[in-house]
PyMOL commands that place a pseudoatom at each C-alpha (Angstrom):
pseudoatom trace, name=CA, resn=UNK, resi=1, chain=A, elem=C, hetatm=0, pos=[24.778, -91.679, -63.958]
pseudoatom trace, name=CA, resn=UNK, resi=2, chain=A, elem=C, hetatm=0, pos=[25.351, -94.538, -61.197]
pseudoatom trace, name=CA, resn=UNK, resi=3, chain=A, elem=C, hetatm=0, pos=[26.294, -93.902, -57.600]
pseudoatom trace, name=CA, resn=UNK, resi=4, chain=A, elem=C, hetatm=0, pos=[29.661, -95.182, -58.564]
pseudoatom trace, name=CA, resn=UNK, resi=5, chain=A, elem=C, hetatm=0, pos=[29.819, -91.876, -60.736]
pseudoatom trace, name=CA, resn=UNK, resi=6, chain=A, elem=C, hetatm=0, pos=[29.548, -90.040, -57.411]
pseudoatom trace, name=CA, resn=UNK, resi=7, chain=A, elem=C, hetatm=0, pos=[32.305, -91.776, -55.445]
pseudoatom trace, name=CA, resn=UNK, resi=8, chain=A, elem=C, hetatm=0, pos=[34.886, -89.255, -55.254]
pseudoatom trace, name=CA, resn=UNK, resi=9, chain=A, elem=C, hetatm=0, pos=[31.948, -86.966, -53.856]
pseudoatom trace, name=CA, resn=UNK, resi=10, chain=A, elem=C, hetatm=0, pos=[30.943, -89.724, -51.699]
pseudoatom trace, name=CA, resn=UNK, resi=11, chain=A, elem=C, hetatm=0, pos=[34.187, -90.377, -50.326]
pseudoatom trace, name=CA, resn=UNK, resi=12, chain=A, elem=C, hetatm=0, pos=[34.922, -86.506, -49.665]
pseudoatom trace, name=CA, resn=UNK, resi=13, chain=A, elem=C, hetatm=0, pos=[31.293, -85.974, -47.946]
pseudoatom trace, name=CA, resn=UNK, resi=14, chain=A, elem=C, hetatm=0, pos=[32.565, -88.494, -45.371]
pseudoatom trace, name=CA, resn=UNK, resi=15, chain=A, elem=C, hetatm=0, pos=[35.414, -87.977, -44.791]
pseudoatom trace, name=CA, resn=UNK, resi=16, chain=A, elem=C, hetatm=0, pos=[34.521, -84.300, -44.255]
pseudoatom trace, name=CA, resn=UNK, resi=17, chain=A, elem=C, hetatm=0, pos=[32.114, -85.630, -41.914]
pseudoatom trace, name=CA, resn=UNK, resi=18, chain=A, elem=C, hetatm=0, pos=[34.317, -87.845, -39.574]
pseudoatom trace, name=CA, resn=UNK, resi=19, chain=A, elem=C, hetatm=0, pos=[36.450, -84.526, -39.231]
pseudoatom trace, name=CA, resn=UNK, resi=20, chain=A, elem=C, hetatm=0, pos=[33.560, -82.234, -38.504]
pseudoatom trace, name=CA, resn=UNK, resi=21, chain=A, elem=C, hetatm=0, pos=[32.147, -85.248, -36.150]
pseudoatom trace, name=CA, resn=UNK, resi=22, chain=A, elem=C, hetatm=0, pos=[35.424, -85.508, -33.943]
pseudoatom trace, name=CA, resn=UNK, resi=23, chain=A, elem=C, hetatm=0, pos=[35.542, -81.966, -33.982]
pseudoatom trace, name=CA, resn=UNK, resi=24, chain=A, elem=C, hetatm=0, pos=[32.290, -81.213, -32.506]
pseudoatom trace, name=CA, resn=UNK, resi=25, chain=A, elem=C, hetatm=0, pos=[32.687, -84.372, -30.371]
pseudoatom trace, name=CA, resn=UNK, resi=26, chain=A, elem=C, hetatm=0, pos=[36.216, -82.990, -29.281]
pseudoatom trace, name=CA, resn=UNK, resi=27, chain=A, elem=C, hetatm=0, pos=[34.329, -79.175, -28.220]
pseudoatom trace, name=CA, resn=UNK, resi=28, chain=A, elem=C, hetatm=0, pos=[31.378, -81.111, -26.378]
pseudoatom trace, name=CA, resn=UNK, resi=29, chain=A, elem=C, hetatm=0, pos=[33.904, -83.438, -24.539]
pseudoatom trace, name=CA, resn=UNK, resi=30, chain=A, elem=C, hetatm=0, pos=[36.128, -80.244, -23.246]
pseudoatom trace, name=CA, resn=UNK, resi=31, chain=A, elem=C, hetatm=0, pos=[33.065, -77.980, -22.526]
pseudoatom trace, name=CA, resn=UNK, resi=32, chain=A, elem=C, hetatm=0, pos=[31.241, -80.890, -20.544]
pseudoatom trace, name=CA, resn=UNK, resi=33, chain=A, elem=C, hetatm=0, pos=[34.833, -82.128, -18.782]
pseudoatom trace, name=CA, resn=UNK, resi=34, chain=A, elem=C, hetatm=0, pos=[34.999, -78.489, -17.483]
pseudoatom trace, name=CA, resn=UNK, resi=35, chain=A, elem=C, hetatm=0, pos=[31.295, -78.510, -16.278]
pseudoatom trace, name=CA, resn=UNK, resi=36, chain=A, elem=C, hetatm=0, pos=[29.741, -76.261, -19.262]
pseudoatom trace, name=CA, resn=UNK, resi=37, chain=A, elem=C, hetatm=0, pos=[25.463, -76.313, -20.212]
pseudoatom trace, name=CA, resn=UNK, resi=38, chain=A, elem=C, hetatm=0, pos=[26.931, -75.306, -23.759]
pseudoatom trace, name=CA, resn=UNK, resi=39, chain=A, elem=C, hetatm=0, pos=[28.009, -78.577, -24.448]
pseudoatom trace, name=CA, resn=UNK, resi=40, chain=A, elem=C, hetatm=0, pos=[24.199, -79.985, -24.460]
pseudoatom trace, name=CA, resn=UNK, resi=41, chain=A, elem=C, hetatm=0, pos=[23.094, -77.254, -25.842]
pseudoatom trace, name=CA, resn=UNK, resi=42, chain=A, elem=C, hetatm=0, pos=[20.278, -77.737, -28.326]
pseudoatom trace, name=CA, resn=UNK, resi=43, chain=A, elem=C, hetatm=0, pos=[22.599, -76.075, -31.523]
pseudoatom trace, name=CA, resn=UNK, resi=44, chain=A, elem=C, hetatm=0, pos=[25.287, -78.770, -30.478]
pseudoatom trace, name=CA, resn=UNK, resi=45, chain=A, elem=C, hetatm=0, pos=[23.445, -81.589, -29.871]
pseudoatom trace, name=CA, resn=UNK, resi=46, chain=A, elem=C, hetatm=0, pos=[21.501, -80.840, -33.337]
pseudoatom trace, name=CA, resn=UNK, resi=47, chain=A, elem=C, hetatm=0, pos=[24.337, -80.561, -35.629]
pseudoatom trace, name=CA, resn=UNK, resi=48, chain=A, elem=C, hetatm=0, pos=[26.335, -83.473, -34.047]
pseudoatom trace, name=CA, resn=UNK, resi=49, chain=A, elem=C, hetatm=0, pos=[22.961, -85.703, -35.095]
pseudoatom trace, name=CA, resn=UNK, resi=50, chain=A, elem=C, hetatm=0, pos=[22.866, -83.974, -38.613]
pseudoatom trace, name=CA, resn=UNK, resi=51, chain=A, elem=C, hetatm=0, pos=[27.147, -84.559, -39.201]
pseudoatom trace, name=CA, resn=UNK, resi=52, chain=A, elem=C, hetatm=0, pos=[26.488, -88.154, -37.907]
pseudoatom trace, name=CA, resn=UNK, resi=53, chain=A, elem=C, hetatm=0, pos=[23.748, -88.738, -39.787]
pseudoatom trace, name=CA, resn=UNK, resi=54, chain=A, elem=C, hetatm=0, pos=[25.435, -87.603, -43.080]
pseudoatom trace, name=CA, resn=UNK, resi=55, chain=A, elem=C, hetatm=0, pos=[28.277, -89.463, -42.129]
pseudoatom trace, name=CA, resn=UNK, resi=56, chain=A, elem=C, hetatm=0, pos=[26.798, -93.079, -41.976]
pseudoatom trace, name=CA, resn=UNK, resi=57, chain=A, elem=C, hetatm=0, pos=[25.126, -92.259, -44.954]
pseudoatom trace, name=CA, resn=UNK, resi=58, chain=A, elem=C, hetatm=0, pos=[27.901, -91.668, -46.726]
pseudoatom trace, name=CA, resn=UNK, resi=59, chain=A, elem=C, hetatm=0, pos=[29.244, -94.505, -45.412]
pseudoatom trace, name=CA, resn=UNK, resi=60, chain=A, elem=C, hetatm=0, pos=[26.688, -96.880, -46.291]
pseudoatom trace, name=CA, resn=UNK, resi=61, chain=A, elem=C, hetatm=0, pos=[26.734, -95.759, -49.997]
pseudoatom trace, name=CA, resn=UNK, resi=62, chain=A, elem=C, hetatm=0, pos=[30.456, -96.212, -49.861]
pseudoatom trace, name=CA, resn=UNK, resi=63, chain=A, elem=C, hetatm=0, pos=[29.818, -99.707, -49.306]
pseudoatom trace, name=CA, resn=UNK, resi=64, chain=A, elem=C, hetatm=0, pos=[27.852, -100.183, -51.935]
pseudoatom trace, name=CA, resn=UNK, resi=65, chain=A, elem=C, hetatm=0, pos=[30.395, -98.373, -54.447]
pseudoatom trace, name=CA, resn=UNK, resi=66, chain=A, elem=C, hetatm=0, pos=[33.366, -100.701, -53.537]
pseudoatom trace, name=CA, resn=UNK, resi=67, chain=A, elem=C, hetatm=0, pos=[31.407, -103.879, -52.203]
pseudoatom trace, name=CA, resn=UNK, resi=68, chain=A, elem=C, hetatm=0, pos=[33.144, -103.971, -49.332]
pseudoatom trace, name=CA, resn=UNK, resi=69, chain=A, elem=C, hetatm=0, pos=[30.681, -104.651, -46.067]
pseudoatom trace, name=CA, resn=UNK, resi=70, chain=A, elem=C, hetatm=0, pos=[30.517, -105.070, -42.234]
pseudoatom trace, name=CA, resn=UNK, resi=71, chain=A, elem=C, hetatm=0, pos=[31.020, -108.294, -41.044]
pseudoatom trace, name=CA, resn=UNK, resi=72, chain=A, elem=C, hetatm=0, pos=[32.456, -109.603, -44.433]
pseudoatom trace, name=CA, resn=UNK, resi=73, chain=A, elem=C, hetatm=0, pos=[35.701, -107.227, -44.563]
pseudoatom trace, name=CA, resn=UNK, resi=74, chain=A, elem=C, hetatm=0, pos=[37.894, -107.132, -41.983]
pseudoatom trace, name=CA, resn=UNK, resi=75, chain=A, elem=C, hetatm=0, pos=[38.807, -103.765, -41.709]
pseudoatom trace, name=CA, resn=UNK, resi=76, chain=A, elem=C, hetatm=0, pos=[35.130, -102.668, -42.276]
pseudoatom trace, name=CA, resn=UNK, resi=77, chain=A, elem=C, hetatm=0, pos=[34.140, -105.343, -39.281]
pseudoatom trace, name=CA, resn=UNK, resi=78, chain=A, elem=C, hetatm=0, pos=[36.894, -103.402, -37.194]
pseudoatom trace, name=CA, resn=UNK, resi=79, chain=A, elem=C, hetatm=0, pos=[35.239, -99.965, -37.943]
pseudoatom trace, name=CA, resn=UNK, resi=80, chain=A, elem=C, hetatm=0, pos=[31.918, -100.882, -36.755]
pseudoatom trace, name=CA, resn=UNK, resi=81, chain=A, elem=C, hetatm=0, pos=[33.029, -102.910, -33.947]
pseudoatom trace, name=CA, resn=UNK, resi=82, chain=A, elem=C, hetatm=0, pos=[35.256, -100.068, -32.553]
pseudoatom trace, name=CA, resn=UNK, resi=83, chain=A, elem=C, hetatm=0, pos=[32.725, -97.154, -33.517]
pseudoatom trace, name=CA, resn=UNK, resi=84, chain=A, elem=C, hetatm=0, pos=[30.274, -99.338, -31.233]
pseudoatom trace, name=CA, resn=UNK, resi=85, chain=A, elem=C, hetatm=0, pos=[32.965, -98.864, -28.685]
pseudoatom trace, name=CA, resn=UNK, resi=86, chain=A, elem=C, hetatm=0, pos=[33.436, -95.013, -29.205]
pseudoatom trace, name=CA, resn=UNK, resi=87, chain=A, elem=C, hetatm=0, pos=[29.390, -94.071, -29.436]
pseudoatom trace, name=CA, resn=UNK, resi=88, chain=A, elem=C, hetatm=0, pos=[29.652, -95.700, -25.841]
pseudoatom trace, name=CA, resn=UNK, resi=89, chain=A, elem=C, hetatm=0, pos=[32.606, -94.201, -24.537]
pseudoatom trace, name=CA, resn=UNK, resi=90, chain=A, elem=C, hetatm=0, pos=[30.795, -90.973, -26.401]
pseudoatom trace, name=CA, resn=UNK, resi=91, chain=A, elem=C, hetatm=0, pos=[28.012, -91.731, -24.472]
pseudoatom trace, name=CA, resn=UNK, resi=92, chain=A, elem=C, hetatm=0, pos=[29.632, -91.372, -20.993]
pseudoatom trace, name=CA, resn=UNK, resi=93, chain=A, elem=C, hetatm=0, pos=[31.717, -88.546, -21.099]
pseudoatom trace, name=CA, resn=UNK, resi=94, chain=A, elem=C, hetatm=0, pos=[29.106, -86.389, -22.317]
pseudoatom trace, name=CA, resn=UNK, resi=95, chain=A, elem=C, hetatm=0, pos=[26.111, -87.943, -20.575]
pseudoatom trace, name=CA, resn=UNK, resi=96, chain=A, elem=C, hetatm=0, pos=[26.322, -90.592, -18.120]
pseudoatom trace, name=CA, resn=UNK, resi=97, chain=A, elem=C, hetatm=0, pos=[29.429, -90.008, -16.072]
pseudoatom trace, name=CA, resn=UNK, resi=98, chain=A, elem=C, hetatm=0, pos=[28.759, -88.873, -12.846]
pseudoatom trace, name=CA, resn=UNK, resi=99, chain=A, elem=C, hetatm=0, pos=[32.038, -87.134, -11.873]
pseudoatom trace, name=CA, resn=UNK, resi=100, chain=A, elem=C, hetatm=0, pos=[34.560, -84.632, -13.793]
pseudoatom trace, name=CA, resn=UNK, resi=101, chain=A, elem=C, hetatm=0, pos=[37.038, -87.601, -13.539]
pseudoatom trace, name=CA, resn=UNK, resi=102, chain=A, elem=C, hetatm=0, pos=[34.924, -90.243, -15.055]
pseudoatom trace, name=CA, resn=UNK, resi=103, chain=A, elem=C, hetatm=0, pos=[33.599, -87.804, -17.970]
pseudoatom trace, name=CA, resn=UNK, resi=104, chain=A, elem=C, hetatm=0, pos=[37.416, -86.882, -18.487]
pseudoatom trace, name=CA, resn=UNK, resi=105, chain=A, elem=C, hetatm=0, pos=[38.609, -90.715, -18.878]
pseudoatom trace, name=CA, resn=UNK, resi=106, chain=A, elem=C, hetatm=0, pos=[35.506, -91.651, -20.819]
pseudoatom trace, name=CA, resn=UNK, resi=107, chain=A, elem=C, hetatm=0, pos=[36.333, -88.254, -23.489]
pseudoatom trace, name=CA, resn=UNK, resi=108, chain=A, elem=C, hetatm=0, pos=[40.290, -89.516, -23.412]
pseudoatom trace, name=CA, resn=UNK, resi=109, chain=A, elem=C, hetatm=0, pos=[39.305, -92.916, -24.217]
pseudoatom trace, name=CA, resn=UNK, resi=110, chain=A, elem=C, hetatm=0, pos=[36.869, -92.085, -26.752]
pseudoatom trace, name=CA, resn=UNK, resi=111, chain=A, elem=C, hetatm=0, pos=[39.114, -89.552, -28.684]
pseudoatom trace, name=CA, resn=UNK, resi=112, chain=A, elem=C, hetatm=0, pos=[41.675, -92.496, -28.498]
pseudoatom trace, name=CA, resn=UNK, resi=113, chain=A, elem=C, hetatm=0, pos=[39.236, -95.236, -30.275]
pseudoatom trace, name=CA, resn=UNK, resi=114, chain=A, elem=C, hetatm=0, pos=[38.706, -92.169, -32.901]
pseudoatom trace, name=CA, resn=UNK, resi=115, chain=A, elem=C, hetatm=0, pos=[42.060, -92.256, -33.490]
pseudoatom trace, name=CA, resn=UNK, resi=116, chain=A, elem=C, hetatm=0, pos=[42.255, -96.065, -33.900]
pseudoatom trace, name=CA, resn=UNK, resi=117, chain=A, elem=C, hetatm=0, pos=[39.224, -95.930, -36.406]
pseudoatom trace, name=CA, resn=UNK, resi=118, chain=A, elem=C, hetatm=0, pos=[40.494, -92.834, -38.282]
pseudoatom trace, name=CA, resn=UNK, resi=119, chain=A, elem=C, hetatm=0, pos=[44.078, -95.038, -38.738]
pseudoatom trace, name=CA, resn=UNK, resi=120, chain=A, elem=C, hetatm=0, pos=[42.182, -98.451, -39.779]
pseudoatom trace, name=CA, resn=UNK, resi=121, chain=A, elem=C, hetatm=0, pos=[40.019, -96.378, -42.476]
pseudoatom trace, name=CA, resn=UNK, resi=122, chain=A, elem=C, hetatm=0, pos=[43.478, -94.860, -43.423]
pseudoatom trace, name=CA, resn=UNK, resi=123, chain=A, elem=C, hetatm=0, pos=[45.333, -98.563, -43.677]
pseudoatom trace, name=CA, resn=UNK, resi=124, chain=A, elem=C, hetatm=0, pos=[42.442, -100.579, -44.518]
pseudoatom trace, name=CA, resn=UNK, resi=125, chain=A, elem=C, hetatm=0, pos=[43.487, -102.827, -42.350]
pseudoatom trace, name=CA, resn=UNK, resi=126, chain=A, elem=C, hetatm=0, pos=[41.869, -104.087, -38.788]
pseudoatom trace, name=CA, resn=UNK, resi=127, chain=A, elem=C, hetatm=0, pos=[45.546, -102.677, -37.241]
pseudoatom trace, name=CA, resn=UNK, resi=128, chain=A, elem=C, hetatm=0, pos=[44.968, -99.586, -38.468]
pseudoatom trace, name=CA, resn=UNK, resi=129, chain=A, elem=C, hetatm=0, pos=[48.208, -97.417, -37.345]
pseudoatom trace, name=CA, resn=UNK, resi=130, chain=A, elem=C, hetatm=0, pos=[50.080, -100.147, -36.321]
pseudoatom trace, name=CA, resn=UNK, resi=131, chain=A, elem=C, hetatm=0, pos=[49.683, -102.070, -39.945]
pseudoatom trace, name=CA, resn=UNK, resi=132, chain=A, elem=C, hetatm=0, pos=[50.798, -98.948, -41.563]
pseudoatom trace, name=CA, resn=UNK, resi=133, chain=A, elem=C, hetatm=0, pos=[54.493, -99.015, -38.744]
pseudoatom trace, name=CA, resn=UNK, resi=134, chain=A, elem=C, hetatm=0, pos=[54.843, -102.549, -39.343]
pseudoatom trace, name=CA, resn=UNK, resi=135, chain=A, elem=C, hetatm=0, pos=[54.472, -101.873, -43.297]
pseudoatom trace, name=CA, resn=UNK, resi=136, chain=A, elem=C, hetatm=0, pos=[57.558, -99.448, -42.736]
pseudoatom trace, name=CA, resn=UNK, resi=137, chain=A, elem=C, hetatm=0, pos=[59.647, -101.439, -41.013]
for i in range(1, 137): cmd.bond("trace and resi %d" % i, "trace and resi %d" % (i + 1))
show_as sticks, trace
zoom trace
């Protein structure tokens, strides 16, 4: 068998995983928006790292299935760029921000990159949502 046998398992595996990661994201970012220790708890923290973790590697063998890479695709380069953006955004609402407001627009904005990746995986396209309106009309 060749990891290409494996794709559809592959593909399921991550995508499983970007729901369970924006899940767990989506908890943490309301329980540390409304000032709650359980969002850094140890359990939390933990399986975020071990859904993320499955999740890029899933990821990375799903590049090697199709041949489609970072920095060579478009849509791929899009993905990366913008989950740069969302680790960051991650990153400050459930760490750095030093006020309820800040950790609440850092969580909004973040959710709303997830969004944008989730549509440009869906489109395959660097538009994401947006290619798949213009496609309608």
């Amino acid at each position: 068998m060749t990891l290409a046998d494996h794709h559809l398992a592959i593909l399921v595996l991550h995508v499983g995983c970007v729901g369970l990661s924006g899940g767990l994201f989506a908890v943490r970012g309301v329980l540390r928006v409304r000032n709650s220790a359980l969002a850094n708890h140890a359990l939390a923290r933990t399986a975020s790292h071990v859904v993320d973790t499955a999740l890029i590697l899933a990821a990375v063998l799903l590049t090697r299935i199709l041949r489609q890479y970072p920095f060579v695709d478009g849509w791929l380069t899009a993905k990366v760029l913008w989950l740069a953006a969302y680790i960051a955004l991650g990153t400050v609402a459930l760490k750095r921000a030093r006020t309820t407001a800040g950790r609440a627009a850092a969580f909004a904005a973040a959710l709303a990159v997830y969004g944008f990746i989730v549509g440009i995986a869906v489109a395959h396209r660097p538009a994401g949502w947006l290619a798949l309106i213009h496609r309608g009309t």
